[in-house]
N, C-alpha and C positions, 0 to 999 in steps of 0.2 A: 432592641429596636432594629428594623429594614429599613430600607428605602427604595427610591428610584428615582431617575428623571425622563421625561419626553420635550420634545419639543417641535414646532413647526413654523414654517413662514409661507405658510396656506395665504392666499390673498383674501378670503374670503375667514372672517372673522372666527364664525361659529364652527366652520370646517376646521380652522386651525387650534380652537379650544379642543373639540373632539380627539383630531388629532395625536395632539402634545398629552392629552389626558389618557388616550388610549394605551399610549405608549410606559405611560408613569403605572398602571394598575396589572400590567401583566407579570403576570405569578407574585402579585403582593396581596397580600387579605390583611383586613385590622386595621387599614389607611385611617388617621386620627387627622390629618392634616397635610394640605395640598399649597404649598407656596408658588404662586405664578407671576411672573414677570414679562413685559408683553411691552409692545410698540406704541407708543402715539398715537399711530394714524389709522389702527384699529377701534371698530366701533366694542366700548370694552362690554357694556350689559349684553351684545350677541356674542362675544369669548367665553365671559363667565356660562352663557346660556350651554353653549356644545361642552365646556368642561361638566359640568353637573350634569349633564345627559349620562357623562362615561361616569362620574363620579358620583354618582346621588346620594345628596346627605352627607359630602364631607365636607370640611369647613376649607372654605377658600378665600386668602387671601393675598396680597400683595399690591404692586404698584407698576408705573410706566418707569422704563430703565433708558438709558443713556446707549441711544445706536445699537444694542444687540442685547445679548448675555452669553453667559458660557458654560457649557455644559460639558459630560465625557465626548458628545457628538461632534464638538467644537465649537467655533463662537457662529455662533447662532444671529442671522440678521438680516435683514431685508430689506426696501424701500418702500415696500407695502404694509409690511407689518411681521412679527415675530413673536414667540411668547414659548417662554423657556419652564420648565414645571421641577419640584422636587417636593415628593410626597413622603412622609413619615406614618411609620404603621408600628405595630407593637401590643400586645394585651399589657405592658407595663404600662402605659404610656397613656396619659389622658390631655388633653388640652382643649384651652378654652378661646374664641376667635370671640375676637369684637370689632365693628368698624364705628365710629363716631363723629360726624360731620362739627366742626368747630361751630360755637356755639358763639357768645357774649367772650367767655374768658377761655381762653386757652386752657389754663391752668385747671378751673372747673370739667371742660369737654375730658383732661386726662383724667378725671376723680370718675367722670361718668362712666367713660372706657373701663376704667382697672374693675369696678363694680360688676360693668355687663360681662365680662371675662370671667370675671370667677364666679358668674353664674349660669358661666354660658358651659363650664367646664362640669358644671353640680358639686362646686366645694364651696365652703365657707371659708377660707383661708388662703394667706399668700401664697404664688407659685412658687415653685424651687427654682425657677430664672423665667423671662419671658423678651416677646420679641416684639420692637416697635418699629412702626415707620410714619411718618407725618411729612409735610411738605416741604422744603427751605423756608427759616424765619423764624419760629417758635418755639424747635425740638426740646429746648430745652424748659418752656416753661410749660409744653402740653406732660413733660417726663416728670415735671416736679406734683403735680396734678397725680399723677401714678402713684408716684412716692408716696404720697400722703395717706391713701388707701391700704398698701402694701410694705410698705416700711422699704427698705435698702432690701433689695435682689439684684441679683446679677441679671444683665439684658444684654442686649444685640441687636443692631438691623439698621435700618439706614433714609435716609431719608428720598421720595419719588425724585422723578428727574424728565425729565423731556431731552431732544435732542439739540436744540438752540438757548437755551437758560429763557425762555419763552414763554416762560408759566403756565405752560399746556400739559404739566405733569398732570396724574388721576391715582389715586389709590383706591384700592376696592378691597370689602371684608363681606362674605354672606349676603353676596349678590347686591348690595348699595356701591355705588361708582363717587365719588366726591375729588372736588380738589382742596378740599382747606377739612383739614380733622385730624382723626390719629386713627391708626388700626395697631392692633396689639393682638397677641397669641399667648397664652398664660400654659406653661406645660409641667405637668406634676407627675414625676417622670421618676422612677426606681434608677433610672443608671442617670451619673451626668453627664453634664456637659461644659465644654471648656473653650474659652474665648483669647482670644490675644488680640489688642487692638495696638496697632502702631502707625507712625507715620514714614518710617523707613527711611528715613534723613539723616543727615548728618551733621552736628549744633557746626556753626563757626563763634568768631570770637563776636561777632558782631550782637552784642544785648545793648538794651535800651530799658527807660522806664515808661511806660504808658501814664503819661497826664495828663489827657486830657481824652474821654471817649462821650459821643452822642448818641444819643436812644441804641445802645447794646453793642452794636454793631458797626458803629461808623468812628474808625478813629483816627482822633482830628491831630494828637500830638505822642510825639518819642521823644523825652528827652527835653521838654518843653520847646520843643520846634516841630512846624508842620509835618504831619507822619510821614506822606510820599516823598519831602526832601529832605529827611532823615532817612529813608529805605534806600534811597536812589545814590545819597554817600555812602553808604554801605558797598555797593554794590560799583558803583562810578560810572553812572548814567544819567545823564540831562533829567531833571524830573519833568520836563515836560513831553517825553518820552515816552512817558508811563502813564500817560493820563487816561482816562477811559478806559477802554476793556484791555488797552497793552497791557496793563498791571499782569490783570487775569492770565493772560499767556504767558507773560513770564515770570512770575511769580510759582509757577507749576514746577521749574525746577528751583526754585527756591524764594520757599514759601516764609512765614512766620511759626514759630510756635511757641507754646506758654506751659510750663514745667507745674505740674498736681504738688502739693504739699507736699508729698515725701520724696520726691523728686524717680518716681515710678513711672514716671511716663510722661511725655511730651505731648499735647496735645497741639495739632496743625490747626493753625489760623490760616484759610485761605483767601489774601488780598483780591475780590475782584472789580473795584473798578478803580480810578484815581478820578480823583475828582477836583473841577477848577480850583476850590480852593486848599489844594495840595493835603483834603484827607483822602482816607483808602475806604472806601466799604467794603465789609470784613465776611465772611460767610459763617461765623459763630460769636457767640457774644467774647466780649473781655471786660476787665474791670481796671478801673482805673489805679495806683503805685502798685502795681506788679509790673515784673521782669517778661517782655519778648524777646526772644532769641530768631534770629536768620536763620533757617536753615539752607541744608542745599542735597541735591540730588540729580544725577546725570539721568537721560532717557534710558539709558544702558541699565543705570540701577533701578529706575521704577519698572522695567520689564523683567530684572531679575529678582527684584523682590515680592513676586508676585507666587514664582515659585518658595523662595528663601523661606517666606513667610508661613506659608504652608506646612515645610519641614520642620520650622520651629515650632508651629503647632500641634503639629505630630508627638514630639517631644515633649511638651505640657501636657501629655493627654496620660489619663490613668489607666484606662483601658484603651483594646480598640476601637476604631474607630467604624461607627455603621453608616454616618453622612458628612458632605462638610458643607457648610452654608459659607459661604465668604461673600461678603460685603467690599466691594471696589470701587474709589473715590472715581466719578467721570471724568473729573477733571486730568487726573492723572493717566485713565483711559485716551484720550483729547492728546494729551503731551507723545503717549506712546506711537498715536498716529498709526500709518499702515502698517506699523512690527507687529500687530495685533497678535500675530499666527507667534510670535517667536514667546509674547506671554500664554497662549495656548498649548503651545507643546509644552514649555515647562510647567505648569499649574497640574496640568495630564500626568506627566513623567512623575509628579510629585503624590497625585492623589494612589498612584499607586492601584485603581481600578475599584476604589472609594466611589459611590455617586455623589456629586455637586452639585451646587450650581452657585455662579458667579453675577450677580448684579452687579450694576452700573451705576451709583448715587449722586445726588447732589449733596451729602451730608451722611456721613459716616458713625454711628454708637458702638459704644463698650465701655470695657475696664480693664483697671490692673494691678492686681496683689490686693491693696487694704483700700485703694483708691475708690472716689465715688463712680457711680456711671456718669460718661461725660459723653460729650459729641464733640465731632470735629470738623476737619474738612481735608482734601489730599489724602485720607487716612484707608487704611485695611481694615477690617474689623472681621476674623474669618472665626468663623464657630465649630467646635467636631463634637457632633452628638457620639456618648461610647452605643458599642453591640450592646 
């Protein structure tokens, strides 16, 4: 497997598709696939239009990212607009792109996806890992929809975002633009590929029981006491403090999290709002007599773990490495504020003159060891496709 990235922050939509695409296709042949990540305030059907100009015929897809993205060029960003690309090529290497506009059931729209994918790819059969992205809300029941098709595969990717949590996110698969669906890439690939998702935190002693949660995501009690005035002792802050979107800001450095079966991995709950009556709305689902645990994390460490994490990935890897996709929680982008350039030098220094690219999500996917694919929130999820 190759690769590459381009990118641009052309004001003009269709000029900065071209662009960023021109720049991904030089000296690569055998491009199976083109991930592009782009701005809000971009009109995205004339982006997609100038990329397929440079690109014709290869499968495109992606979503709106959170203020920029990051590439070898640097983080990439505009007030107009931006859109970051990394294309994969290879005669090993076949994939299958689907986009799917959310339907009646969630859960059905991901059965329709995994279908169009594997026969978008011209196999009859599960992929050997594949890549999703859907909007905040659902991830988890558009991924079970998946599932049901394709049994238990390794995945990655992350969910769109906008720049205000504003719902003006879009994802795009083969030229449809929607905001409520799933896009998925199904890739049946001779080399792998290796994921490491974390939430780069640190447990404290502070756990609780969850008992009490409303439709998925909203949780009402810890410990059978209001959830935000259980978080706020924790912590020893007024919980009215924290009410409304404070939670969200401060909760970034230290957020929630909820430990997998075998206790392989930590998955981040991130609290974003508090609400009058003292619950949290949560950015992934939880379930009710399980253990959350407090984490915690300095601004210092979410800008060093940006690189860390990468190294560690390095490390899992069985072969070299030909790309690395990393998926970067926004919110934790938001916490890191204007150090932006101090996670860009290290992510740079780390990739080692690897192409990348770094998105910005509202909603972070992976796995870890024997664990199922889960979603999260505050989370890394970086991928290294091998040579």
């Amino acid at each position: 497997m190759k690769s590459n990235t381009g990118s641009s922050v052309a004001v003009d939509p269709k000029a900065a598709g071209k662009e960023a695409a021109g720049k991904v296709k030089a000296g690569l042949d055998s491009i199976k696939i083109a991930f592009a990540y782009a701005s809000v305030a971009y009109d995205l059907g004339q982006l997609l239009a100038g990329i397929s100009e440079e690109l014709p015929g290869i499968p495109v897809l992606g979503n709106t990212s959170f203020t920029g993205v990051i590439t070898p060029e640097g983080f990439i960003s505009g007030e107009k607009g931006f859109v970051g690309i990394l294309a994969l090529a290879g005669d090993d290497l076949s994939v299958g792109v689907a986009g799917t506009p959310k339907g009646d059931c969630a859960r059905e729209t991901g059965r329709l996806a995994a279908k169009e994918a594997m026969k978008n790819a011209g196999k009859t059969c599960p992929p050997d890992y594949f890549y999703m992205a859907a909007p905040p809300g659902e991830e988890e029941t558009f991924l079970k929809g998946v599932s049901d098709v394709i049994g238990r595969k390794p995945f990655f990717g992350g969910s769109a975002a906008d720049n205000a949590i504003a719902g003006e996110w879009k994802l795009f698969a083969n030229q449809q633009v929607f905001a409520d669906g799933i896009t998925l890439a199904f890739f049946y690939a001779e080399k792998p590929a290796t994921n490491l998702f974390t939430g780069a935190y640190r447990e404290t002693g502070d756990v609780g029981i969850i008992t009490k949660v409303r439709d998925k995501r909203v949780l009402e009690e810890i410990d059978g006491k209001p959830a935000l005035k259980r978080y706020a002792e924790w912590v020893g802050v007024d919980a009215e403090s924290l009410k409304g979107g404070n939670l969200l800001v401060y909760t970034i450095t230290s957020p929630l999290g909820v430990k997998d079966r075998l206790g392989d991995l930590t998955a981040i709950r991130h609290p974003m709002n508090g609400n009058d009556d003292y619950s949290m709305n949560i950015g992934a689902n939880l379930a009710e007599k399980t253990a959350v645990i407090r984490m915690e994390g300095s601004v210092d460490e979410l800008i060093a773990s940006g690189a860390d994490t990468l190294e560690a990935l390095k490390k899992k890897m069985t072969a070299p490495p030909a790309a690395f996709f990393l998926v970067h929680c926004g919110g934790r982008r938001a916490g890191i504020g204007d150090r932006i350039e101090e996670l860009v030098a290290g992510v740079k220094k780390a990739a080692d003159g690897v192409p990348f690219i770094m998105e910005f999500t509202f909603g972070e996917y992976g796995y870890e060891d024997d664990g199922n694919n889960t979603t999260g929130g505050l989370m890394l999820s970086y991928t290294g496709f091998a040579q």
